[in-house]
C-alpha positions in Angstrom: -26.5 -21.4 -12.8 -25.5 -18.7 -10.7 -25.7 -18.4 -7.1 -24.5 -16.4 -4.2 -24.9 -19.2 -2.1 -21.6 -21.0 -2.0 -21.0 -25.0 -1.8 -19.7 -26.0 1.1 -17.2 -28.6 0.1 -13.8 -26.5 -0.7 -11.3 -27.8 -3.4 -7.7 -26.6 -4.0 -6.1 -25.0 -7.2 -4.9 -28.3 -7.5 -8.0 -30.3 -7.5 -9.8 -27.7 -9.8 -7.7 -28.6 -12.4 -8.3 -32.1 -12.2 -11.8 -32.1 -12.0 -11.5 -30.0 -15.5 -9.9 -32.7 -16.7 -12.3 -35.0 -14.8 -14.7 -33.0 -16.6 -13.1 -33.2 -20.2 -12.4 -37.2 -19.9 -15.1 -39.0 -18.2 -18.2 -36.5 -19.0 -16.9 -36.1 -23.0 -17.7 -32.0 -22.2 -14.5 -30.1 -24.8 -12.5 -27.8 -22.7 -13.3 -24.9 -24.8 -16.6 -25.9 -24.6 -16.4 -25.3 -20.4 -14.9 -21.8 -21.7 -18.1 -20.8 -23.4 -20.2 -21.9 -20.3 -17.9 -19.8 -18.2 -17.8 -16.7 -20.4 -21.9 -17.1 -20.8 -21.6 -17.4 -16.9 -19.9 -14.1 -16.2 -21.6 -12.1 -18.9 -25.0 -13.2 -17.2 -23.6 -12.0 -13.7 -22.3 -8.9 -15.0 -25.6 -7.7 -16.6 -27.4 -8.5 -13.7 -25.1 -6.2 -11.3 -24.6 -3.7 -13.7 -27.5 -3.5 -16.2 -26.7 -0.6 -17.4 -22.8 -1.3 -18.8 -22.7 -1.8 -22.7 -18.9 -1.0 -23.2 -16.2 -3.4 -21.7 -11.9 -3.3 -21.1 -11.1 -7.1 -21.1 -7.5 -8.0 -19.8 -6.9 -10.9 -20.7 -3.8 -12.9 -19.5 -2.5 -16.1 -21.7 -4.0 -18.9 -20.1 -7.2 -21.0 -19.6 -8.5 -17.5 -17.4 -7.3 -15.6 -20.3 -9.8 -17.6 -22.8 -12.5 -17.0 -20.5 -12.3 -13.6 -20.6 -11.9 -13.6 -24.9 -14.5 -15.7 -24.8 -16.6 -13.1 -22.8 -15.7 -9.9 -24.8 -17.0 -12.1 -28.1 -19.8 -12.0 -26.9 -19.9 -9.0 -25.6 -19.2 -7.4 -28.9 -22.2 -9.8 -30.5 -24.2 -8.0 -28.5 -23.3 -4.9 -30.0 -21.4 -3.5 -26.9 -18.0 -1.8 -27.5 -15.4 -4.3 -26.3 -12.1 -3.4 -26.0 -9.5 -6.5 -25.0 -6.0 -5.4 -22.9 -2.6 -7.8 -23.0 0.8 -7.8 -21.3 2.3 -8.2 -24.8 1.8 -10.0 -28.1 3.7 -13.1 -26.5 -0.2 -13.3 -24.8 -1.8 -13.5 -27.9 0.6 -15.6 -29.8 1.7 -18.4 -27.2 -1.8 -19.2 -26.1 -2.7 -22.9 -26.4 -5.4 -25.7 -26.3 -8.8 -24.1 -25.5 -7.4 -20.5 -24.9 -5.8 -20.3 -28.7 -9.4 -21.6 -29.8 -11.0 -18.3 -27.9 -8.6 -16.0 -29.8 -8.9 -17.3 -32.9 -12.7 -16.8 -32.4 -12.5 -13.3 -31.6 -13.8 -10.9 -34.2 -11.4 -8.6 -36.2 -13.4 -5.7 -35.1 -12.7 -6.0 -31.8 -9.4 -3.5 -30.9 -7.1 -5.8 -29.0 -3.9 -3.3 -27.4 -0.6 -4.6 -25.8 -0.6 -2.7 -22.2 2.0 0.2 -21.8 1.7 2.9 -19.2 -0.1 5.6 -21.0 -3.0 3.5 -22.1 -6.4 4.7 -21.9 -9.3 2.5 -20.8 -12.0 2.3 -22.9 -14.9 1.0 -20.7 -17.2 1.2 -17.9 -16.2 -2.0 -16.4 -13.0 -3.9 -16.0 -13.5 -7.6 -16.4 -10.0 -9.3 -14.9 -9.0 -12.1 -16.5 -5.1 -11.5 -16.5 -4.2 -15.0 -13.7 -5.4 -18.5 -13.1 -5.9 -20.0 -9.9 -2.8 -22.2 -10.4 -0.3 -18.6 -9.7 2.8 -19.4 -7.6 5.3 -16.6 -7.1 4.9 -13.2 -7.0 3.4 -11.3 -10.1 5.9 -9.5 -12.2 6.0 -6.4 -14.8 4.3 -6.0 -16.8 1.7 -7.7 -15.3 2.0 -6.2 -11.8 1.6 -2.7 -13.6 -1.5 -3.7 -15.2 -2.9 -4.8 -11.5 -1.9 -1.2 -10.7 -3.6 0.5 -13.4 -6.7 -1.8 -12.8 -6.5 -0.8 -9.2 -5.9 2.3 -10.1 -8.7 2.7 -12.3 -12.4 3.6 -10.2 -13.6 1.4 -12.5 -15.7 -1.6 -11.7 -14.5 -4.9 -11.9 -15.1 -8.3 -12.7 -12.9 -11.1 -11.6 -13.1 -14.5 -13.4 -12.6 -17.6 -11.0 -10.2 -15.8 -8.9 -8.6 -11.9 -8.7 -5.5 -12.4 -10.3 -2.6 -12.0 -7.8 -4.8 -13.4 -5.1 -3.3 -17.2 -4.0 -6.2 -19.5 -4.8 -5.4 -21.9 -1.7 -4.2 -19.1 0.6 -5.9 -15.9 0.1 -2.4 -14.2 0.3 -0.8 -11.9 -2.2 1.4 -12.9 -4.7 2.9 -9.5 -4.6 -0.2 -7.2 -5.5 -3.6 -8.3 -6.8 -6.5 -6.9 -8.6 -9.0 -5.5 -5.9 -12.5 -6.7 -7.3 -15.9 -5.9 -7.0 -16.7 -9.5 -7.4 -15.6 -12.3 -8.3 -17.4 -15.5 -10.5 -15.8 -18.9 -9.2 -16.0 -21.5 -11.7 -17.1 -25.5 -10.7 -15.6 -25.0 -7.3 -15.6 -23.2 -4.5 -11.9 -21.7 -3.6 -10.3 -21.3 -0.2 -8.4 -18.2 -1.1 -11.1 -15.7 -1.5 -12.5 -16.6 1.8 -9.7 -16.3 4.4 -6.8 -14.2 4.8 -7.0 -10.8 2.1 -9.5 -12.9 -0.1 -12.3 -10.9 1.5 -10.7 -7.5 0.9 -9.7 -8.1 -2.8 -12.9 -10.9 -4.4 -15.8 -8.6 -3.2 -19.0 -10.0 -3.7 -19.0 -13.3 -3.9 -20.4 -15.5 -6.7 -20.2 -19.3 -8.4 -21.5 -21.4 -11.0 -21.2 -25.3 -11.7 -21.1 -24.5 -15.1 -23.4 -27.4 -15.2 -21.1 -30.2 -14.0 -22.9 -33.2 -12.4 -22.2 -34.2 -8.9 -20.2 -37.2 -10.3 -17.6 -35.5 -10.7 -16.5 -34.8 -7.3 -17.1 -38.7 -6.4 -14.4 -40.0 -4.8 -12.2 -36.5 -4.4 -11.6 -35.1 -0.4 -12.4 -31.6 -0.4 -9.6 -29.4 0.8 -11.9 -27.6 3.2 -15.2 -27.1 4.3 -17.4 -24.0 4.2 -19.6 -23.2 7.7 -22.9 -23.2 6.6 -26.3 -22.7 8.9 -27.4 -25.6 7.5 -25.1 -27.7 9.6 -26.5 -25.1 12.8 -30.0 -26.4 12.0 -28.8 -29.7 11.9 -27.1 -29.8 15.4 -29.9 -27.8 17.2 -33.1 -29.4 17.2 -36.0 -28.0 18.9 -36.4 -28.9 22.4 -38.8 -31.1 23.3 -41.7 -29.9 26.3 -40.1 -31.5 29.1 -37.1 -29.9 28.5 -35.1 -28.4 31.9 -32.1 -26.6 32.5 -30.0 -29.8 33.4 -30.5 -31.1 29.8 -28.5 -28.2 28.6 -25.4 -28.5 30.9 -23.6 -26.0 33.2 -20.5 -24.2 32.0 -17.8 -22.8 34.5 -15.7 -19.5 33.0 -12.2 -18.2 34.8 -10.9 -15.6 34.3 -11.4 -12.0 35.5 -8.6 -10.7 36.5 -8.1 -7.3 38.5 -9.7 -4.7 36.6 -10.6 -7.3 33.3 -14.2 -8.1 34.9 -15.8 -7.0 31.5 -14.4 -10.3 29.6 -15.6 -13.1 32.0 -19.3 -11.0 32.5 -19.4 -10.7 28.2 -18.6 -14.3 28.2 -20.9 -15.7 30.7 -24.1 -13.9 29.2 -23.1 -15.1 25.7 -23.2 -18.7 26.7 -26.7 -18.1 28.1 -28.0 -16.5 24.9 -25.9 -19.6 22.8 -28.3 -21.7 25.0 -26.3 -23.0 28.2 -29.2 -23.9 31.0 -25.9 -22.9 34.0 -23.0 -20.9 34.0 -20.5 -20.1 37.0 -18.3 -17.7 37.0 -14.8 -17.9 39.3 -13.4 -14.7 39.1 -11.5 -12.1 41.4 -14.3 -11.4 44.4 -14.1 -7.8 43.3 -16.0 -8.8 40.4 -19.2 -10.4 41.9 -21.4 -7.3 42.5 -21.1 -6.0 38.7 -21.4 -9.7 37.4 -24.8 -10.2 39.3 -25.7 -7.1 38.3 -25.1 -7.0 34.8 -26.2 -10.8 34.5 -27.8 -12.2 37.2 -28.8 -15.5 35.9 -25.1 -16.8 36.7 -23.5 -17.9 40.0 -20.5 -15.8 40.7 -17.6 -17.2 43.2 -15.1 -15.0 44.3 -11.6 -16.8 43.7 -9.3 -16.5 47.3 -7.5 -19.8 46.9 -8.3 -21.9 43.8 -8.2 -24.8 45.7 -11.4 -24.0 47.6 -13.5 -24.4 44.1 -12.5 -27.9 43.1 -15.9 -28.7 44.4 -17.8 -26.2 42.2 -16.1 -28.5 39.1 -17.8 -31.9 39.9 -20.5 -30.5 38.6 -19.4 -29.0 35.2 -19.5 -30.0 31.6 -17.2 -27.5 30.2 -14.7 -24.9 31.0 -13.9 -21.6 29.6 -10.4 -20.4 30.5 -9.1 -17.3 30.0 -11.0 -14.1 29.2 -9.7 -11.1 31.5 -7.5 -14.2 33.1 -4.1 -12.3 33.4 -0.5 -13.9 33.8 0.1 -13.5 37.1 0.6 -16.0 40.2 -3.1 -15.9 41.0 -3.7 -16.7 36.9 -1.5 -19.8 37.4 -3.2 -21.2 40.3 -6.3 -20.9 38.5 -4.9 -22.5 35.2 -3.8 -25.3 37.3 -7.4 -25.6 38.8 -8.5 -26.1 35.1 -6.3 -28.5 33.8 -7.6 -30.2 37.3 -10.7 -30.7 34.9 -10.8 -33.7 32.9 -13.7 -32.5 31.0 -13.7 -29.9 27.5 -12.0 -27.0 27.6 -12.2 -23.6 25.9 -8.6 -21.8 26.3 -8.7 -18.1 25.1 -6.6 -14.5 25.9 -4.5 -15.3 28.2 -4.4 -18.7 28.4 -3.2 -18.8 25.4 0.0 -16.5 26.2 0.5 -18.6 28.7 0.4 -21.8 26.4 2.9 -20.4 23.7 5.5 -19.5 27.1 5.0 -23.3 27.4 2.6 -23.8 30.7 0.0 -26.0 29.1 -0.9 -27.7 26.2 -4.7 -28.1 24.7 -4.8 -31.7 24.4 -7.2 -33.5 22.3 -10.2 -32.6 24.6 -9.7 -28.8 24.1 -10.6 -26.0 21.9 -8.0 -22.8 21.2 -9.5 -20.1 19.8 -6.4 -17.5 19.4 -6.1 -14.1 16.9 -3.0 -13.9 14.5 -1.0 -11.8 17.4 -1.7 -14.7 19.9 -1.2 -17.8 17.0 2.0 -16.3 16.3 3.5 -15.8 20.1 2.1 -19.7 20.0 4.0 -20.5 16.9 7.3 -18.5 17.1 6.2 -16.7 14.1 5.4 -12.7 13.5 1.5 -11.7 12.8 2.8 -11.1 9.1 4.1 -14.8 8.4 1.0 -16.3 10.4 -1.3 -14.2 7.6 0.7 -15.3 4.8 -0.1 -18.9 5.2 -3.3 -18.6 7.6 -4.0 -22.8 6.7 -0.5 -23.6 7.4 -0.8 -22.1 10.5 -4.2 -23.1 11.9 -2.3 -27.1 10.7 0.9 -26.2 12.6 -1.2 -24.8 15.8 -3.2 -28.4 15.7 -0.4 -30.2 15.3 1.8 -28.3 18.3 -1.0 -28.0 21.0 -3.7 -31.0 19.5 -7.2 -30.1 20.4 -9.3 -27.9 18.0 -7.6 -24.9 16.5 -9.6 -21.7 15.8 -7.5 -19.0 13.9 -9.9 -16.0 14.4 -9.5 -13.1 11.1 -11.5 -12.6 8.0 -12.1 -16.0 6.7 -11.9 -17.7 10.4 -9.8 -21.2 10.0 -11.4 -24.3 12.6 -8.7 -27.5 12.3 -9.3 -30.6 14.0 -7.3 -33.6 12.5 -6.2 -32.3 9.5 -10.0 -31.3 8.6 -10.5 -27.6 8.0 -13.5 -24.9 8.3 -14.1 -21.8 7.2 -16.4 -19.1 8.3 -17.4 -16.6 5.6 -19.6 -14.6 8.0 -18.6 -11.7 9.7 -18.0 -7.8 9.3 -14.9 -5.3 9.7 -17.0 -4.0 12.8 -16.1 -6.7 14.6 -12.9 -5.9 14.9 -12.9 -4.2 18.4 -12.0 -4.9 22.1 -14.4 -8.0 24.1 -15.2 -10.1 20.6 -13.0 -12.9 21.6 -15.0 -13.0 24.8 -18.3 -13.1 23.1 -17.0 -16.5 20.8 -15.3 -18.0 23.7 -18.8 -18.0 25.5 -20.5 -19.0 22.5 -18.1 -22.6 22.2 -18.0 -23.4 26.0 -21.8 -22.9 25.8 -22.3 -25.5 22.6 -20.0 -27.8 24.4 -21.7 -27.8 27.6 -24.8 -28.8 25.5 -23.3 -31.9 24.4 -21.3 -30.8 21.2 -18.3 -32.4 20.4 -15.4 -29.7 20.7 -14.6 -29.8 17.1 -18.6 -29.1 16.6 -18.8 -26.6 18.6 -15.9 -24.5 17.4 -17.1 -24.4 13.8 -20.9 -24.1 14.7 -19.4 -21.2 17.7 -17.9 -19.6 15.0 -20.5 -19.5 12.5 -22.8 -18.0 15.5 -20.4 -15.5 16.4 -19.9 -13.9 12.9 -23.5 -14.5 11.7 -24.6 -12.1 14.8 -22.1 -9.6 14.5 -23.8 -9.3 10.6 -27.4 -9.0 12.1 -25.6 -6.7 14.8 -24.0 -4.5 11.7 -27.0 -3.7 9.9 -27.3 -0.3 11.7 -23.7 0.0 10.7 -20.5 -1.2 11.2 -18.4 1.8 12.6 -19.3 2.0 16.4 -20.0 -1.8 17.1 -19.9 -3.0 20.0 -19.0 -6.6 21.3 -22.0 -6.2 23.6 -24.3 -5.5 20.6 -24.3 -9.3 19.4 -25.6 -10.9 22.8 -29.4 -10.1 21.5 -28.4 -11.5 18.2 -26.9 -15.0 18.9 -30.1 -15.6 20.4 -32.0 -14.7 17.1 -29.2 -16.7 15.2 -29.3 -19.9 17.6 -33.0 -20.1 17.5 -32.9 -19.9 13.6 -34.7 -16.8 13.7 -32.2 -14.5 11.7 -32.9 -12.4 8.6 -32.9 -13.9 5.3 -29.2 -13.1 3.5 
């Protein structure tokens, strides 16, 4: 089976490789009999996105990933389809083991196999990558770096087998370079590394298969990480009964709004009505009140003189959202020390987070951070480029600095809470533009106010927040504004969206 629809338990390199041999020992299925059913697999996938291929280039490295890919031009070739198979050298051929020697020695004479070199020509209309395994550490090295490069190079479609090679399987960072597919088939499991980090850039279109494996075999084995799925959206937001009122659905405060950053507290406040708050308040610079109301005039707006003079206004709050538009300044302070006044959920975001990595404040268990690889890395000490190498590590060494919920926002958004991690698959390169962070931040204070635990509320937040910005996209990415997603989080929250 085949499906585009991804499970949401997440397993490492690691644990793929034992529940192979999980697989092999307690379910009496042959190893090279998994290879077939993962060669079968792809060859099904690829004629149904490209029905009109009948001539493949199959590089094909000297492992288990390898054999798949043998495996897949065999039967290629029984088809009748010219097959051509590409190797780093005849070490590939020659030193291959276990299932992966029983796929070459399978393969038909007629089928030309050629040693890579520089001036090769590729003989097909679609590249099917089966040069790395999932179980990569290190960078890739010549010749097999050059063949990524010629892949890459190629305008060629392509077909990645369980994982683009190059990719990190756990990670989603490069191992050096990596083959840049159009998609890519994961086999039993569902990887980590193709959805976070540069796994979205290089896997394409994402599919899996079970290759038939029964649930059993996962009994007993703790997923690495779990996917964000709208299932667990439906699950958490019944419908509301008649009698419902606005106090069932709690009252939010947001601060922030600093001279001349209105826009972030006003985005914020409206996407916490459409995520479903039944109050928000708004304490912001007074300057701010007239284009609040007026922009969204379901919220009470307080101008903010002396910080002291709202204590009052958060006696009657279930959650806090602190920072957007907040500044660093002495009249940011006083209101940072107004919030951690609260002893209710918080939301820190923008600035409240610079002000957390200069040492000010720290999240505590009750909290939720939701900072961008520029803001996790003034947190950590660490440059954006080392906080995108190892996005997991980071969203763990953020948790375990600050406590509280940890959102690392990027392609492939990371949620940690105690060691447990979340992924969000959703989302669009549109997205990336000025007020986003406002829009989420909204969304999570909103869900918490509502009676969500912080940790459920981050992941469900997040799943909102990118699943509306894809509904927001379909007119187009380029040109999208963070505004544009306000009507959608309503569609998404009232389980009203467009079918995938």
């Amino acid at each position: 089976m085949i499906s585009r629809e991804l499970p949401v338990r997440i397993y490492s390199a690691a644990q793929c490789k034992a529940l192979d041999r999980r697989a092999i020992n307690t379910l009496g299925i042959s190893g090279y009999a998994l290879m077939q059913r993962a060669a079968h697999s792809a060859l099904a996938l690829l004629r149904s996105l490209w029905p009109e291929v009948r001539s493949l280039s199959v590089w094909a490295g000297g492992g288990n990933n390898g054999g798949d890919a043998v495996v897949l031009a065999r039967l290629a070739h029984e088809l009748g389809w010219q097959v051509q198979v590409i190797i780093a050298n005849s070490k590939t051929r020659l030193n291959a083991s276990g299932e992966a020697a029983a796929a070459w020695a399978e393969l038909p004479a007629p089928v030309k196999v050629e040693t890579f070199n520089k001036a090769l020509q590729i003989q097909g209309e679609l590249i099917v990558d089966g040069l790395l395994g999932i179980g990569l550490k290190g960078e890739v090295r010549p010749p097999v770096s050059e063949m990524i490069e010629m892949v890459n190079r190629s305008g060629l479609p392509v077909l990645s087998l369980d994982q683009p090679s190059g990719l990190d399987a756990d990670t989603g960072s490069l191992l050096g370079c990596a083959v840049k597919a159009d998609a890519t088939l994961s086999f039993i499991a569902n990887k980590l590394g193709w959805l976070t980090g540069q796994g979205p850039a290089f896997s394409g279109r994402r599919y899996w298969s079970s290759l038939g494996l029964p649930e059993t075999v996962f009994e007993g084995m703790e997923p690495f990480a779990y996917l964000s799925s709208k299932t667990q959206l439906r699950d958490l937001f019944p419908r509301r009964p008649a009698t419902a009122h606005k106090g069932m659905y709690g009252t939010l405060c947001i601060i922030g709004g600093n001279r001349g950053m209105g826009g972030s507290i006003i985005m914020a406040a409206e996407a916490a009505l459409r995520a479903g708050a039944g109050r928000v308040v708004l304490l912001t610079q007074p300057e701010h009140i007239a284009a609040s109301l007026a922009r969204v005039p379901e919220v009470m707006v307080h101008g903010v003189n002396d910080p002291n003079d709202c204590l009052p206004l958060l006696q009657g709050c279930n959650a806090l959202v602190v920072g957007p538009g907040l500044g660093q300044d002495a009249w940011a302070k006083a209101l940072l020390g107004l919030a951690e006044s609260f002893d209710g959920p918080r939301v820190y975001d923008a600035d409240a987070l610079n002000l957390m990595a200069a040492g000010q404040l720290r999240a505590g268990e009750n909290a939720v951070c939701t900072p961008h690889p520029g803001e996790a890395g003034r947190m950590l000490g660490l440059s954006v480029k080392q906080i995108q190498q190892d996005r997991v590590a980071a969203v763990l060494n953020l948790e375990r600095k600050f406590g509280g919920v940890q959102v690392l926002k990027g392609a492939g958004t990371l949620t940690a809470y105690r060691g447990r991690i979340e992924v969000c698959d959703r989302g669009n390169p549109g997205m990336a533009t000025a007020g986003m962070g406002d829009i989420l931040s909204g969304i999570i204070g909103a869900l918490i106010a509502q009676g969500l635990s912080p940790s459920d509320a981050a992941a469900c937040g997040v799943y909102i927040h990118a699943r509306a910005g894809d509904l927001a996209a379909a007119q187009g990415e380029r040109g999208l504004l963070a505004s544009d997603l306000l009507r959608q989080i309503r569609r998404v929250v009232n389980h009203n969206e467009i079918e995938d």
